[in-house]
N, C-alpha and C positions, 0 to 999 in steps of 0.2 A: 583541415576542419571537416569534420561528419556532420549528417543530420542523422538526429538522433530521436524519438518519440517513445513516451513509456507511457501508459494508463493504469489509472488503476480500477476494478467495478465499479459497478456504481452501487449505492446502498440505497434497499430502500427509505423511505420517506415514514414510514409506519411506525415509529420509532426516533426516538431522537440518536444522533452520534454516542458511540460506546468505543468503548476500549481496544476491542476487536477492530475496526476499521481505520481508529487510528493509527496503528499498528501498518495497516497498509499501506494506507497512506503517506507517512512518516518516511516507510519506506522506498516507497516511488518517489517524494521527495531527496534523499539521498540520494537516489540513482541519477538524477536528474540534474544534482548539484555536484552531482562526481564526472558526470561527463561534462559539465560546463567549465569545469576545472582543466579537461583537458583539451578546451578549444572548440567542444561541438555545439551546434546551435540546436536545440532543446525543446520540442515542441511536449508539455506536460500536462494532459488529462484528466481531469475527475469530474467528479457531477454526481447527479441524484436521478436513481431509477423512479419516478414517478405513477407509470400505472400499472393495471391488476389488482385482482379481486381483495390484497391486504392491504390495498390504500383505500378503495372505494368503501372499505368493510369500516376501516377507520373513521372515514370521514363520514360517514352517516353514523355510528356513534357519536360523533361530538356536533353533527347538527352543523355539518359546515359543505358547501359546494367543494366537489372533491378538488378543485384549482384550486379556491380559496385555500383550503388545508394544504396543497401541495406548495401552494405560496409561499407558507409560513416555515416550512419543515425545510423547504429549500435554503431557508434565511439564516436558520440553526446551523443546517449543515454548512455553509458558505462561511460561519463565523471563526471553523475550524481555522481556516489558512492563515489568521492575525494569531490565535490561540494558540498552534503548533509551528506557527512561522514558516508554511507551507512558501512554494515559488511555483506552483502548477502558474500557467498561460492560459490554460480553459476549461470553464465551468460548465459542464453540457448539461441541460437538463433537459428527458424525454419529451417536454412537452413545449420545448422550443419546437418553431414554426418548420425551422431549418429540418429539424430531426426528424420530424411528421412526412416531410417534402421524402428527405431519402428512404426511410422505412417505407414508404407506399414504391417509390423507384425500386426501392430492392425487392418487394414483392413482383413488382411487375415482370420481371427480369426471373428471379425464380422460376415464374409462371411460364414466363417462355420458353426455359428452360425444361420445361416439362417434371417439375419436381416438386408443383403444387395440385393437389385435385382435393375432394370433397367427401367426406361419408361420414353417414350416422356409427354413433360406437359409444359402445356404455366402460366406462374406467373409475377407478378410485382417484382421488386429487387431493396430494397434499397444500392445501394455503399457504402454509410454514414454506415450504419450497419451491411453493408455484411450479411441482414439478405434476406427473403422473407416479402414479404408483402401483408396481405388482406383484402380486402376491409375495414372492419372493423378497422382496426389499423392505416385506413389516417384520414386528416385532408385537405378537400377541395383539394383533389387528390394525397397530399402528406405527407412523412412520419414525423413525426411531430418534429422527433431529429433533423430532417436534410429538412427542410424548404425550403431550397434555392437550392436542389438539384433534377431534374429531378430524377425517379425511370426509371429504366430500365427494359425492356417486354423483359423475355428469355423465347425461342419457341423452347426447345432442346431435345434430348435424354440425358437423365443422368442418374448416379445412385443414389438412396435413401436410407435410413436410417429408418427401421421400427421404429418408433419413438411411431407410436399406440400403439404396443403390449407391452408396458412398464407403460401405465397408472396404471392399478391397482399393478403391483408393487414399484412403486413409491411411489404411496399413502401409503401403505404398510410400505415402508423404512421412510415416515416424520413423519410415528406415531411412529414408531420404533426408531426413533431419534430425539428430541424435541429440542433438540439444534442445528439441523445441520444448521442454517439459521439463522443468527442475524441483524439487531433488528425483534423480533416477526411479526412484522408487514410485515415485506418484505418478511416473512417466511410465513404468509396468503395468501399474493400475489401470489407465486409462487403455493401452494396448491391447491389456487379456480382456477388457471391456468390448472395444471393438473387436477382437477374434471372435468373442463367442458369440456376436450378431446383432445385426442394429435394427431397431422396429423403429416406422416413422412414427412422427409425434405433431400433435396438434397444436396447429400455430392461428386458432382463431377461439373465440368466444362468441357468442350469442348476445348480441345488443340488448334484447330484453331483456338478459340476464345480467349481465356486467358491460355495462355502457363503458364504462371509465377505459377507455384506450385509443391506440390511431387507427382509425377508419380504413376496414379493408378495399381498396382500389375495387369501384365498379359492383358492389356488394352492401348496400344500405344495411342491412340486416347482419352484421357481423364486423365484429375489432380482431384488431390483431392481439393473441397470445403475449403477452407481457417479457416473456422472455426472446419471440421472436424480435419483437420492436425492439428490447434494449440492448441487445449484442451489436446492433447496427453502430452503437452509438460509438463504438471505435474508431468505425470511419465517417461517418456523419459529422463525429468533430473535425474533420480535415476536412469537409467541403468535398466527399463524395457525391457522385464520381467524376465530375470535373474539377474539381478544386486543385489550384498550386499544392498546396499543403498537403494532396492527398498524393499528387505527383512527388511531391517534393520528400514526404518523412513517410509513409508507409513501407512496407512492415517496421513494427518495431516489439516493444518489450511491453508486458501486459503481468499486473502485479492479482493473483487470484488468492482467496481460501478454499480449502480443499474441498469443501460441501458445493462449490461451483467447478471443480475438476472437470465433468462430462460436460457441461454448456461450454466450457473455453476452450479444450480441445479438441473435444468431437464435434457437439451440434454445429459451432461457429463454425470453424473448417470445414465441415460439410456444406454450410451454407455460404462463404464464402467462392467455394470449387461449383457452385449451382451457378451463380452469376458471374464466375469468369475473372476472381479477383486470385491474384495470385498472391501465397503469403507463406513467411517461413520466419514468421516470427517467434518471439519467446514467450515460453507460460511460467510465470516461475511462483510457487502454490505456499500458500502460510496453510500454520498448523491451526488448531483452536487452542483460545485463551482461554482457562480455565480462574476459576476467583476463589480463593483458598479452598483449592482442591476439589470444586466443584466447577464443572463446564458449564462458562458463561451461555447464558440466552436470556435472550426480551422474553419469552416464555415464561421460566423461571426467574425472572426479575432479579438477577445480580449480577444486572450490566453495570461497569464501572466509568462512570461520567468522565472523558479525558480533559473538559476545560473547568470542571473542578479541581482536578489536580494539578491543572497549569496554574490554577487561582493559588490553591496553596503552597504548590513549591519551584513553581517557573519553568516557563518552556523549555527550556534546554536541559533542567533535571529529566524531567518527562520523556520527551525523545532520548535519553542518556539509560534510562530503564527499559525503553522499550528496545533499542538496539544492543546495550550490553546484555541482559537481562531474560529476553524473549527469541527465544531460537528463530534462525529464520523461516527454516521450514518444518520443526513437527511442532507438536502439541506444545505450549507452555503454560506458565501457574504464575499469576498476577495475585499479588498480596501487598497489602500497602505498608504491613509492620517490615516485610522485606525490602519491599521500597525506602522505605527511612531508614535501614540499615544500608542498605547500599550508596542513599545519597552519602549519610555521613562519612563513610568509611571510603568509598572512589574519590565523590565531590567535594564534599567541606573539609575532611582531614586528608584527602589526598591532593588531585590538581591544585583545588582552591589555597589549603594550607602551605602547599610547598612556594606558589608563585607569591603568597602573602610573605613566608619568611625571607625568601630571595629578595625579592623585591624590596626589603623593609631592610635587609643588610647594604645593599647597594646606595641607598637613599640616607641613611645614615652613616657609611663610610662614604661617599662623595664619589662614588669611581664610577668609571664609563667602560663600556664593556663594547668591542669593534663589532661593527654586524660582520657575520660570518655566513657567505653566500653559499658554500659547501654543505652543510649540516651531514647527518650519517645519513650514506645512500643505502646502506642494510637495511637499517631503520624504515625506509621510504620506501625502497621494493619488499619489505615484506608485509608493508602495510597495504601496497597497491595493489600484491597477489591477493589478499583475501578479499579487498572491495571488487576486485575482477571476479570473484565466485559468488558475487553476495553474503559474502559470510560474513556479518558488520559485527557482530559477538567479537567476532575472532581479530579482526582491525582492530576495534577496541583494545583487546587483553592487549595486541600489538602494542599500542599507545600506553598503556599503565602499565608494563612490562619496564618500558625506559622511563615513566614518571617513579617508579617504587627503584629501581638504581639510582636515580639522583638523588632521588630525597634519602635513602641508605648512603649515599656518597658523604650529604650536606651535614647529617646526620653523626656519620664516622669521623670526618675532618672538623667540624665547630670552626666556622672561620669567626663567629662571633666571639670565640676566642682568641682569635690570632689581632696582634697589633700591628703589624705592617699590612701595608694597603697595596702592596705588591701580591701578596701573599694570600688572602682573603682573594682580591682577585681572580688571581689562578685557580683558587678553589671553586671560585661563583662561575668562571666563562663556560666552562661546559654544562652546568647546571642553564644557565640561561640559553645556551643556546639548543640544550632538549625541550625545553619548554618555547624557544622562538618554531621549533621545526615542530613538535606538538600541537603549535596554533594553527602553525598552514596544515597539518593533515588532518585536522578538528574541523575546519573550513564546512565540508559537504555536511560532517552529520551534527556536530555543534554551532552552526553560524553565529550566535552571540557569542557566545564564552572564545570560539576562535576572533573573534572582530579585537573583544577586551584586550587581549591576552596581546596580539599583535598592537593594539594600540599602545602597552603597556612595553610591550618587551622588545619591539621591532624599532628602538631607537638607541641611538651608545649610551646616552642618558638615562637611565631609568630610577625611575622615582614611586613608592607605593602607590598602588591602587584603592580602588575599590575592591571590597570582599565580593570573589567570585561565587561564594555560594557561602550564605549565611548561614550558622548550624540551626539548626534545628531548636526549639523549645525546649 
């Protein structure tokens, strides 16, 4: 047995839960239910980035103390894990006490590190991405994520982040680690990013000006930077820097989108190597969701609601679209008329329909069918090589690859027409038992429809079920 620890970001609060994060989500759930599968013990991540100037900007629009509002949006986001059937262990949110404690410790440490100091400096500021922005990274004056959004010219004293002095260590750490960044390619990105030179960046705010965040150590008159505070919260969830948990499961595997690629690889790793934490963990980067062929954003208002769609056609369809359906790592296109083709045609006419006809032959010819403790081991390493690359599309087709040969078997043979129960049998055992070894390997990313399916097929008796996925209207 391993210890094992995945996260996923945190999302802000500005905004209710969308498409896009459950997607990550979802994901670092799988990963997390794949290694429990094989014996490691699991410490699982998420929570809610809570401050900076797009929560505080929120919450004085709707006339609410920025807590009170961070309350409520935390309660939303929390509801996801019954909605999606999440198994995360810890819900961090920035403005627990605990997380306040070590973001002021990790400054501290920083500091003495000699990688924190102080200057006045005038910049553009995208709110959209809580990032800085330079000339080079607009588009006709503005930031290109976030389009429809004025940049804001801050003219402050603040403190920075010697962010320079960590190029050539950096570089240093991606050769030394060739997998920390997946897919390859977003792993280039980040690289020729750091080659071509790192400027520090500003990791405070001005209290008069944006109060809403954790109190700089020893500095009344200034917060910390919204994205300084919330990288901590990687290790803040393990009880940094004394905590078992932090001894016990760091480094591990960290689920991002690609619009946070520089915070996860570079800025954190720099500021990890300032305080003396060693880490050689994994980035592994989604694409963006795009909603009939337009790229989603809160901006543009055609985020797609994911516990609406668990309202209407159940958690396990939902998770089943977004892993068969949504690449894991580039750009994908969420459509819902897509969606209702897909359930029907995977779910209700394929898994669902095959274990309803099987099922409904066995129960009506009276026969018992031996468990068979073997099942196909091609089957089963070619489903565990793709979950070992993350490539969960690709496990999937694995899975419906041998559900479309049995039901083409059940299909060719009609044991419905056969009269001997010898006969019929032999035509059903191997059908039952793709769909008994379809359940255990449905297990991490189906948990229900795996539980059913086992409950239904993992005995010599089997008798009909319940409809695994009801058609559609």
């Amino acid at each position: 047995m391993k210890n094992f620890y995945i996260t996923t970001t945190l999302p802000y609060v500005n905004a209710e839960p969308h498409i896009g994060f459950a997607l990550e989500i979802v994901k670092a759930d799988v990963i997390a239910r794949w290694h429990r599968a094989q014996g490691d013990e699991v410490f699982f991540n998420t929570g809610v980035d809570e401050h900076g100037t797009k929560i505080y900007t929120k919450a004085k629009e709707l006339g609410l103390e920025p807590q009170a509002y961070c309350d409520e949006m935390a309660g939303k986001f929390s509801l996801l894990k019954e909605a999606l059937n999440l198994s995360y262990n810890n819900f961090i949110r920035t403005t627990d006490e605990a997380h306040i404690k070590a973001a002021q410790e990790f400054w501290r440490r920083s500091l003495s590190s000699g990688d924190i100091y102080k200057k006045a400096y005038k910049i553009k500021y995208c709110v959209g991405c809580e990032l800085e922005k330079t000339e080079s990274e607009l588009v006709d004056g503005r930031c290109p994520l976030h389009p429809n959004q004025e940049l804001e010219l801050i003219d402050e004293e603040n403190y920075f982040f010697r962010f320079s002095k960590y190029q050539e260590p950096l570089l240093k750490f991606y050769e030394e680690h060739p997998d920390f960044v997946l897919p390859n390619g977003r792993f280039n990105e980040i690289k020729s990013f750091t080659k071509h030179g790192l400027e520090d960046f500003s990791i405070s705010r001005l209290k008069t000006k944006m109060p809403w965040g954790v109190a700089v150590p020893d500095d009344d008159e200034q917060v910390m930077y919204v994205w300084f505070d919330a990288l901590i919260n990687y290790i803040s969830c393990l009880n940094w820097p004394d905590g078992d948990n932090f001894k016990k499961f760091w480094p591990g595997t960290q689920i991002c989108g690609k619009d946070n690629l520089r915070q996860q690889s570079a800025m954190w790793q720099a500021m990890l190597m300032s305080v003396g934490v060693a880490n050689s963990n994994q980035v592994l980067v989604n694409g963006f969701i795009g909603v009939d062929g337009v790229k989603m954003s809160k901006s543009l208002g055609n985020v797609v609601d994911p516990i609406t769609l668990v309202n209407k056609y159940g958690t396990d369809a939902v998770r089943y679209y977004l892993l068969a359906e949504m690449n894991p790592f580039e750009d994908s296109d969420f459509s819902e008329a897509k969606f209702r083709t897909n359930y029907m045609s995977d779910l209700a006419n394929g898994l669902g329909n095959l274990a309803s006809r099987t099922s409904t032959l066995l129960e009506k010819n009276n026969l018992e069918i031996p468990l068979n403790e073997v099942g196909d081991k091609t089957l089963e390493q070619a489903f565990a090589d793709k979950m070992n690359k993350f490539l969960f599309n690709e496990a999937l087709q694995v899975i419906w690859e041998a559900l479309r040969e049995a039901d083409a078997k059940l299909s060719n043979e009609q044991p419905w027409k056969m009269t001997e129960s010898e006969e019929i049998k032999k035509s059903l055992t191997p059908i039952v038992n793709t769909l008994r070894q379809v359940a255990q390997l449905l297990a991490s990313i189906l948990p229900v429809t795996a539980g059913k399916l086992q409950t239904q097929f993992n005995q010599v008796k089997i008798n009909k079920g319940e409809s695994l996925f009801p058609r559609l209207d």
